[in-house]
C-alpha positions in Angstrom: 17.4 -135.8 -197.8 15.8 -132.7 -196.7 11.8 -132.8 -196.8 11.3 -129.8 -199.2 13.5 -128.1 -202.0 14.7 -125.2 -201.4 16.3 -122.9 -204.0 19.2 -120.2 -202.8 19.9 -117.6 -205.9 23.4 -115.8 -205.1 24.2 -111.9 -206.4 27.5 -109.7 -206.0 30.4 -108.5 -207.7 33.0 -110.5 -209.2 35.7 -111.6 -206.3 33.1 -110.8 -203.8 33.5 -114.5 -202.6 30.3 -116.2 -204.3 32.4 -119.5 -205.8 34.1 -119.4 -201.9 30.7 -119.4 -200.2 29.3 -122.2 -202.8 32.4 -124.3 -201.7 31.6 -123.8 -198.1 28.1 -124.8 -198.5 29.3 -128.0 -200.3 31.5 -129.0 -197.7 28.8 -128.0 -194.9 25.6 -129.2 -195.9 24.5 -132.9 -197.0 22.4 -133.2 -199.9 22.9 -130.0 -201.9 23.4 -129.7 -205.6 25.4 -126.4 -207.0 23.7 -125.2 -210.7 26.5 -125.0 -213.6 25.4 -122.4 -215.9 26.4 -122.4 -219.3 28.4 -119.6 -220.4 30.7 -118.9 -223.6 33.0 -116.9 -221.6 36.5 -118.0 -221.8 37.8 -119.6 -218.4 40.2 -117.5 -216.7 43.7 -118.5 -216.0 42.9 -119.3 -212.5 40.4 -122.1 -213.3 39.7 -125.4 -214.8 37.5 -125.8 -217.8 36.2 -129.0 -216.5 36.6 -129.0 -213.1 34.8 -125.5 -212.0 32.1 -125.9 -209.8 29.3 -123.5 -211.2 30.1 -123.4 -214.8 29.9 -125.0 -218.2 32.3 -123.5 -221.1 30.8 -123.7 -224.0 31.1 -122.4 -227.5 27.0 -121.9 -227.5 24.8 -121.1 -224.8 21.4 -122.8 -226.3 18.5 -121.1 -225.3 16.3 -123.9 -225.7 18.0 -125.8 -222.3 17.8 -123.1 -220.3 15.0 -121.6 -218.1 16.7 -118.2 -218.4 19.6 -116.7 -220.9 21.5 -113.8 -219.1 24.3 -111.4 -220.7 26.6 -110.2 -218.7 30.5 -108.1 -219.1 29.6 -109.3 -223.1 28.7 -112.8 -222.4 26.3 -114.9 -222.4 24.9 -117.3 -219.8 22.8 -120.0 -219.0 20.6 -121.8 -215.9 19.9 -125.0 -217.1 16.1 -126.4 -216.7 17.2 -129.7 -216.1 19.3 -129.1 -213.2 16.6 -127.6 -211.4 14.3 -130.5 -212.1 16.8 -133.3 -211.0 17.4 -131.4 -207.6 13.7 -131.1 -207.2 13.0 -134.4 -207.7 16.0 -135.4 -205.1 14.9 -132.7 -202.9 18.0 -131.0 -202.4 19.1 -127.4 -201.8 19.9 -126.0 -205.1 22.5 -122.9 -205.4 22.9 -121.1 -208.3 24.7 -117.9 -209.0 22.8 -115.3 -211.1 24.7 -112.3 -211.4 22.2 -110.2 -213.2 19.0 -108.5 -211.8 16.2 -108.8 -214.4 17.5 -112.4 -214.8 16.9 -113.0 -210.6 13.8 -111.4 -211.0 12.7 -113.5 -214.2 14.1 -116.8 -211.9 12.2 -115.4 -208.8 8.6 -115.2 -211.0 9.6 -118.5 -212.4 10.1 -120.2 -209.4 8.6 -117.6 -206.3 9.8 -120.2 -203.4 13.3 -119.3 -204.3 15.7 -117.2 -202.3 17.8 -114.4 -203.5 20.8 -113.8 -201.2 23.1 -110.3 -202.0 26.7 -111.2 -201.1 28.3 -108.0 -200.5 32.2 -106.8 -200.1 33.7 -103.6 -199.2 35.6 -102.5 -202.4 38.1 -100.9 -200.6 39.1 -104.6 -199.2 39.1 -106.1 -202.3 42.5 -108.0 -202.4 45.1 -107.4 -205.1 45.6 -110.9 -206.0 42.0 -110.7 -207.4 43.7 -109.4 -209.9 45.5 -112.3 -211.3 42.3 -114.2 -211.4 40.6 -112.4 -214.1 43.4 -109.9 -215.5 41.4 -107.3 -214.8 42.9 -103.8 -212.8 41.9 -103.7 -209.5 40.5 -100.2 -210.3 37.8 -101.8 -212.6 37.1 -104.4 -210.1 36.2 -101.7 -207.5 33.9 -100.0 -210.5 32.1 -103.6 -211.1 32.0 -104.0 -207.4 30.4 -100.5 -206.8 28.1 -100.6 -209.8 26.6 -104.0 -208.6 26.1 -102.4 -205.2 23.9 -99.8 -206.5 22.2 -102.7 -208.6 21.2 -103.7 -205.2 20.5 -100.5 -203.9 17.8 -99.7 -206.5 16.2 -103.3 -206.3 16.7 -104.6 -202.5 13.0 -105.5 -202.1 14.3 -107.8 -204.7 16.7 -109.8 -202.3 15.4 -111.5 -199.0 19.6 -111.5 -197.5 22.7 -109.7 -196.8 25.6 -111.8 -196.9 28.6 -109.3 -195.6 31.5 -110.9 -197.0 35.0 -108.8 -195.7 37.3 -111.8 -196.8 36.6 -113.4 -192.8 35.6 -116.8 -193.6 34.5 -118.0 -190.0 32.1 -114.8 -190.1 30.6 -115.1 -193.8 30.1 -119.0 -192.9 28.2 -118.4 -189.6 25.8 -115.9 -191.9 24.8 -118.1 -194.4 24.7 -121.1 -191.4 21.8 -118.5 -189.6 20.1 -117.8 -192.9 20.0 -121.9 -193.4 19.1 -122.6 -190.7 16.2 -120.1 -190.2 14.5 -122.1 -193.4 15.4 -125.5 -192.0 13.1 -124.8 -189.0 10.5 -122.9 -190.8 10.3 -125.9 -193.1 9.7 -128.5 -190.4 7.0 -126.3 -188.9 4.8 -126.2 -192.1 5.1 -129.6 -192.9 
């Protein structure tokens, strides 16, 4: 159990690696908890409706669960209150993908401990069995990826890291090891 809770907020395109990183971070780091918004997307071929690890199906996202309501690619989705306040009150490291800017900045005023982490890709290395995943062309994938970059550009102040994800999973692990470990020892010097 770690002596504070810390909140990590994850950004980027879709196939920029996000899910891949929260699985690392699962794997790497004891006591952690991983948010699963509510969305009533359908799930895509490539995944489980009850097995994925950072998202509900549902018919109805309800508002009145959720701290924030986000709309994204003409659905909705939801982060939970009650997740938060279980893995504050087991002071874990809570990891939640938000994949909209006014909703990380509503979560950020919410909650102004948290940390927003961008996770960028190259578009140009985007591989072309991300297409399969979503049925989507990998042309329209590279537009998604290139208009979230400029989401970034025009709010960076917003984000306190730069995750460079170019599909080199030794090299995006050591990244998010340094950014953890940076608030690990910051943590035991202000306690």
């Amino acid at each position: 159990m770690y002596k504070i809770h810390m909140k990590f907020v994850l950004f980027g395109a879709s196939g920029s690696g996000k899910s891949t990183i929260l699985r690392m971070v699962s794997r790497l780091l004891e006591n952690t908890s991983i948010h699963k918004k509510d969305s009533d997307r359908d799930p895509r071929k490539t995944e489980d409706p009850n097995g994925e690890l950072e998202m509900n199906f549902v018919k109805k996202v309800i508002k009145e669960d959720c701290d924030i309501v986000y709309h994204l690619y003409g659905h909705e989705y939801g982060v939970k209150k009650d997740q938060i306040i279980r893995a504050f009150e087991n002071k874990e490291i809570h990891f939640i993908i938000i994949n909209e800017v006014s909703a990380i900045k509503q979560f950020k005023y919410m909650y102004p401990d948290a940390k927003a982490i961008y996770i960028h890709v190259d578009p140009k290395s985007l591989p072309e069995n991300l297409k399969e995943r979503e049925g989507i062309e990998v042309e329209e994938r590279r537009n998604r990826v290139i208009r979230q970059y400029q989401e970034y550009l025009d709010n960076n102040t917003l984000f306190d890291h730069v995750i460079l994800n170019f599909w080199e999973l030794g090299n995006t692990s050591a990244q998010f090891r340094n950014i953890f470990h940076y608030y690990m020892r910051i943590s035991t010097i202000n306690i």
